[in-house]
C-alpha positions as a Python dict, from the first residue, in 0.01 Angstrom:
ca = {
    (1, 'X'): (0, 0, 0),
    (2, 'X'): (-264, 221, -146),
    (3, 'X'): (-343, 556, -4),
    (4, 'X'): (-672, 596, 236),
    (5, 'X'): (-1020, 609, 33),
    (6, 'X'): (-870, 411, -311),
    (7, 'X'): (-886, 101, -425),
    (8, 'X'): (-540, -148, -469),
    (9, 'X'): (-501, -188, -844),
    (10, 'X'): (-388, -525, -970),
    (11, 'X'): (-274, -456, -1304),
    (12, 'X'): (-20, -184, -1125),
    (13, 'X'): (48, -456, -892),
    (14, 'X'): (181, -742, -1143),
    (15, 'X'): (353, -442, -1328),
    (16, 'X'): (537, -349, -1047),
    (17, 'X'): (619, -746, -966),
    (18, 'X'): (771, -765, -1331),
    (19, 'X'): (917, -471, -1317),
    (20, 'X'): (1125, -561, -971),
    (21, 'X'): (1201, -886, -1154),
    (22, 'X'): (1338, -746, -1468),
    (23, 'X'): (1579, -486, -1300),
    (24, 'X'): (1696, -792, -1056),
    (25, 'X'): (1769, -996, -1375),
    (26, 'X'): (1938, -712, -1525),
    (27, 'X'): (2144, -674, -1182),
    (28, 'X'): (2277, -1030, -1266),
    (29, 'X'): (2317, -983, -1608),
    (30, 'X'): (2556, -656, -1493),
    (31, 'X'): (2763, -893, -1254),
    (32, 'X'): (2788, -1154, -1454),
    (33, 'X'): (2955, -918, -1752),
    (34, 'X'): (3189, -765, -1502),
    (35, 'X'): (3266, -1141, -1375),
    (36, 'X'): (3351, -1240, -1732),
    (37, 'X'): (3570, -950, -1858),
    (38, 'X'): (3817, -991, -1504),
    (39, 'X'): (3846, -1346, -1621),
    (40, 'X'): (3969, -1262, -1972),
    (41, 'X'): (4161, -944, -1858),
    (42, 'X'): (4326, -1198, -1619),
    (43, 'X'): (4394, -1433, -1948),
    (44, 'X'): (4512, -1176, -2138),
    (45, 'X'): (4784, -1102, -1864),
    (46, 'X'): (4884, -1423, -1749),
    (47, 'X'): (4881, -1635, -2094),
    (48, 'X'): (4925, -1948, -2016),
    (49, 'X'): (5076, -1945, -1645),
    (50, 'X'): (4678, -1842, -1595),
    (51, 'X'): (4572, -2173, -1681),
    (52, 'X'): (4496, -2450, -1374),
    (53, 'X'): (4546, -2777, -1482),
    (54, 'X'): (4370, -3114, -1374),
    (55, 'X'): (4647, -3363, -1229),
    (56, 'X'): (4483, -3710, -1252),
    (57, 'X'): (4551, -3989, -1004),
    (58, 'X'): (4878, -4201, -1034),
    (59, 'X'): (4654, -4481, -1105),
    (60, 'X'): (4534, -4337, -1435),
    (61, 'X'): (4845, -4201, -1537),
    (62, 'X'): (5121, -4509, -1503),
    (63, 'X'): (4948, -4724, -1760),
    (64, 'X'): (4984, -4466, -1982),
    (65, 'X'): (5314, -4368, -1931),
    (66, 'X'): (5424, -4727, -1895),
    (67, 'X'): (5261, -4819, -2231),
    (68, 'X'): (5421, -4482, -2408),
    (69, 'X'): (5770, -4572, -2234),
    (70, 'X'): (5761, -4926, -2347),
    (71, 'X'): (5686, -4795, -2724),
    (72, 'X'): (5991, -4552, -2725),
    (73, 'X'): (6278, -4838, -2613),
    (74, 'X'): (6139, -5066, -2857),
    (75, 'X'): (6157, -4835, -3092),
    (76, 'X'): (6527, -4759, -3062),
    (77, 'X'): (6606, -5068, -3011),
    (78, 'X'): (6535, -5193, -3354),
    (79, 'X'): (6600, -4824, -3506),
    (80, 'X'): (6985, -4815, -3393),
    (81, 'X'): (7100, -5116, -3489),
    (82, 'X'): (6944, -4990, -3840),
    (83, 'X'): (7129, -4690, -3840),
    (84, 'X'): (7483, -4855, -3762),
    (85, 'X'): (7445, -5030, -4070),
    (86, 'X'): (7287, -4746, -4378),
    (87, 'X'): (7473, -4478, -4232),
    (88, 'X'): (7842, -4583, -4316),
    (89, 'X'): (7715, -4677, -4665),
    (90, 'X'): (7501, -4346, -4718),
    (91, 'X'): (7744, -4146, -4626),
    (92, 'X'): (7903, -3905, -4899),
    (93, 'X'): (7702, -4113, -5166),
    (94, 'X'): (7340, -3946, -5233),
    (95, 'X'): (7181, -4177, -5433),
    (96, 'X'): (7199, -4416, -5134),
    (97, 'X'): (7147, -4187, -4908),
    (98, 'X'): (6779, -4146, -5041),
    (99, 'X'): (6728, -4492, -5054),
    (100, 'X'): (6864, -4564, -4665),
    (101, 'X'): (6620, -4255, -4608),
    (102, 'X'): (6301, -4410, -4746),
    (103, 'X'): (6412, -4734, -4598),
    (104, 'X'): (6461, -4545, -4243),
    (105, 'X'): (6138, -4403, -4292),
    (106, 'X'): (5965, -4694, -4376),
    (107, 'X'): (6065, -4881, -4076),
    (108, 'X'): (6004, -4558, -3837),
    (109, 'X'): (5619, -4576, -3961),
    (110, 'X'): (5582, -4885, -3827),
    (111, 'X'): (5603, -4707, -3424),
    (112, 'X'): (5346, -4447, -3362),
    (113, 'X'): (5588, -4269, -3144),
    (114, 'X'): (5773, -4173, -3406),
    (115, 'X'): (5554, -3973, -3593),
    (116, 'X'): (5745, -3650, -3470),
    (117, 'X'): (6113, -3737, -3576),
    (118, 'X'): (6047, -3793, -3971),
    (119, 'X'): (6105, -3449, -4055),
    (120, 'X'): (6452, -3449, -3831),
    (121, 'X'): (6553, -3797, -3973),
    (122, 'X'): (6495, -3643, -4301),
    (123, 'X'): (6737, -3340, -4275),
    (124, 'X'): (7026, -3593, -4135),
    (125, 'X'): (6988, -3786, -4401),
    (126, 'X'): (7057, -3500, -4645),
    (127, 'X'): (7351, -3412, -4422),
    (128, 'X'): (7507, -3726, -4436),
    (129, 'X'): (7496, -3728, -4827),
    (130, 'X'): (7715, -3425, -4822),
    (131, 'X'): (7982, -3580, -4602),
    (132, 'X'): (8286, -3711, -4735),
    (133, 'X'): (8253, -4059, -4802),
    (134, 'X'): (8468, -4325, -4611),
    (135, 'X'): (8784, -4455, -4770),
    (136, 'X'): (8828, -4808, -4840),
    (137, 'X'): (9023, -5041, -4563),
    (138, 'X'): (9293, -5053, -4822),
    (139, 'X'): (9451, -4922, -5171),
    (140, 'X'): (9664, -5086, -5375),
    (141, 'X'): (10037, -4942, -5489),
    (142, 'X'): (10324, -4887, -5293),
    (143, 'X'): (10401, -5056, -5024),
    (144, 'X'): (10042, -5059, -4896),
    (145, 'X'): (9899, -4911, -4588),
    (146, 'X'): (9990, -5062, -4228),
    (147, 'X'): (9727, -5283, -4144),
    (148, 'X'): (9763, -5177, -3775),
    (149, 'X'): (9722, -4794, -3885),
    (150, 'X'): (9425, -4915, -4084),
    (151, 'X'): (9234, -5101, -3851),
    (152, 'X'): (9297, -4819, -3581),
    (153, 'X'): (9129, -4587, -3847),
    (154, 'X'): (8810, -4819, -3828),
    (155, 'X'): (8769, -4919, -3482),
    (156, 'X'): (8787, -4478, -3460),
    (157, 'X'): (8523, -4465, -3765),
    (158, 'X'): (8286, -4740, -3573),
    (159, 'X'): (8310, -4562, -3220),
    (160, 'X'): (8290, -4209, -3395),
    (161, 'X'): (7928, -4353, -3600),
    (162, 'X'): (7832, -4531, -3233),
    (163, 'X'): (7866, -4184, -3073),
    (164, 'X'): (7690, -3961, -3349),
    (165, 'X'): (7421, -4220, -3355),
    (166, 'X'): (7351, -4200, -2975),
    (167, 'X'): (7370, -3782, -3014),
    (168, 'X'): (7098, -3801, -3262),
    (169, 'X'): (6882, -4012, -3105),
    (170, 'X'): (6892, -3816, -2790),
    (171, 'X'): (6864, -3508, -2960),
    (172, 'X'): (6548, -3665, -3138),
    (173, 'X'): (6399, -3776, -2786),
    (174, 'X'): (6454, -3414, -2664),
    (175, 'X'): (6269, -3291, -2995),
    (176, 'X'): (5963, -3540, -2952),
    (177, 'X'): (5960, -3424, -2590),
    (178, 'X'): (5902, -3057, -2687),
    (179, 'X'): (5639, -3152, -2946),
    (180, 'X'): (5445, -3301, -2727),
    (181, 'X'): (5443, -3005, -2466),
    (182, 'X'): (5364, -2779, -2740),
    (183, 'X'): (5060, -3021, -2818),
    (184, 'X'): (4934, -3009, -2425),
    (185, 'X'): (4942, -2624, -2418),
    (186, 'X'): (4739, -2594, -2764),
    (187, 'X'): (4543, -2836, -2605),
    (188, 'X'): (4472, -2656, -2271),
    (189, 'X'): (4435, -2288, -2490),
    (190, 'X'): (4200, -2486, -2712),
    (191, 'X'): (3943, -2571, -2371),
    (192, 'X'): (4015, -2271, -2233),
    (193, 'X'): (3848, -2086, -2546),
    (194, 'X'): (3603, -2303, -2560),
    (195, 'X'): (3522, -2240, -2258),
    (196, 'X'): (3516, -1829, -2287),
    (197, 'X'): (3272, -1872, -2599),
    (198, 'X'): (3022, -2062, -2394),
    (199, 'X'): (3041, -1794, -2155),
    (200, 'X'): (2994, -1570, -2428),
    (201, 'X'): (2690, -1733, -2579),
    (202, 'X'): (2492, -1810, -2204),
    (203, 'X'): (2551, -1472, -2115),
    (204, 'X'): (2393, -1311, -2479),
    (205, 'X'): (2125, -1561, -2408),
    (206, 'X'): (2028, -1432, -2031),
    (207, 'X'): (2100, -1075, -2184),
    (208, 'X'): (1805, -1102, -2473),
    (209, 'X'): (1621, -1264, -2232),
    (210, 'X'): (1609, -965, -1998),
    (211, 'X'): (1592, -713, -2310),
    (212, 'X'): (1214, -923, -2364),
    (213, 'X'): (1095, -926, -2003),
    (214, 'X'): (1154, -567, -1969),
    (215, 'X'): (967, -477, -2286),
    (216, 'X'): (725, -697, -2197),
    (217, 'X'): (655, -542, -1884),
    (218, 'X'): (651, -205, -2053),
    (219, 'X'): (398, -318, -2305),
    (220, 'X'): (194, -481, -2003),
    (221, 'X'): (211, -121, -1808),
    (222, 'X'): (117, 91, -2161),
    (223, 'X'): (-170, -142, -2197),
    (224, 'X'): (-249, -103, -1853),
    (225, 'X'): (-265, 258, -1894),
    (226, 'X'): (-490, 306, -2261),
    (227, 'X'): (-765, 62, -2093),
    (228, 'X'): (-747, 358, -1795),
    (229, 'X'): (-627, 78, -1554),
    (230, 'X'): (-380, 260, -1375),
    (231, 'X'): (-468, 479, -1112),
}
């Protein structure tokens, strides 16, 4: 309100109107700063136990699982049987060992779930052409072994391949099922950053935003003043 005897200037009036505005806009701009660096100091600490995930409905997630479930038994269903057969012969002999490899490989290609276990089928490939190789059922000379003693020594060389072939595949399951929780928490880090930067970039935007308004006002209020305005 303007004093007794003088006149309310306008210009002082919108000066002081964009003035008010600017230094509430800046308030926000303040807040919204301190808002954003207690969100990534709480990042920082917490690292991934910080992150809140999204649990979809049952009725989403079966199919999927179903589906991805579905994949991985058909998969070793036609993949052991496979083994049973090139292991015994790659074993000890390297030459066929690469080939039973590339074969392996070939047929593994052929199930998207199995993307993750080339590299480990690789490596026990290479391991089995270092093992001794099997002997034959029998040798000739002497009296000859006792067929009895021989055919134990298989049926123990057939269970002892079953049993090594079940270990692997369960310790390739366990290895697929670590790759893909690996993938999920890249996954939620990756939205999560994503996230921050667009934080990052609306906040510079409201910032330069303010930075104009106020010098705007000040340019309105030095104008005001050299056309002798102001009161």
């Amino acid at each position: 309100m303007a004093p007794p005897g003088m006149m309310p200037n306008p210009a002082f009036a919108q000066w002081l109107q964009q003035y008010q505005a600017a230094m509430a806009i800046e308030q926000a701009n303040q807040q919204a700063q301190a808002a954003f660096m207690a969100a990534c100091e709480l990042m920082r600490k917490d690292g991934v136990r910080g992150f809140r995930l999204d649990v979809e409905a049952d009725s989403t997630i079966e199919p999927d699982e179903q589906a991805e479930k579905a994949a991985r038994v058909e998969f070793l269903q036609q993949m052991i049987p496979m083994l049973q057969t090139v292991v015994p012969i790659a074993q000890g002999n390297p030459p066929l060992a690469e080939m039973a490899s590339q074969m392996v490989l070939f047929a593994m290609r052929g199930f998207r779930v199995s993307r993750t276990l080339e590299e480990a089928f690789e490596e026990g490939f290479e391991a089995i052409a270092k093992m001794p190789p099997q002997q034959p059922p029998g040798q000739k000379g002497g009296h000859g072994p006792d067929p009895a003693v021989e055919h134990g020594k298989i049926e123990a060389n057939v269970h002892g391949d079953e049993l090594k072939a079940k270990t692997d595949m369960a310790a390739i399951a366990q290895k697929a099922q670590a790759a893909n929780l690996q993938a999920q928490i890249a996954q939620q880090r990756a939205v999560a950053e994503n996230e921050r930067s667009q934080a990052e970039i609306a906040m510079a935007g409201a910032k330069l935003q303010s930075e104009h308004e106020i010098e705007q006002a000040r340019m309105n209020m030095m104008n005001a003043r050299a056309a002798g305005r102001l009161v």
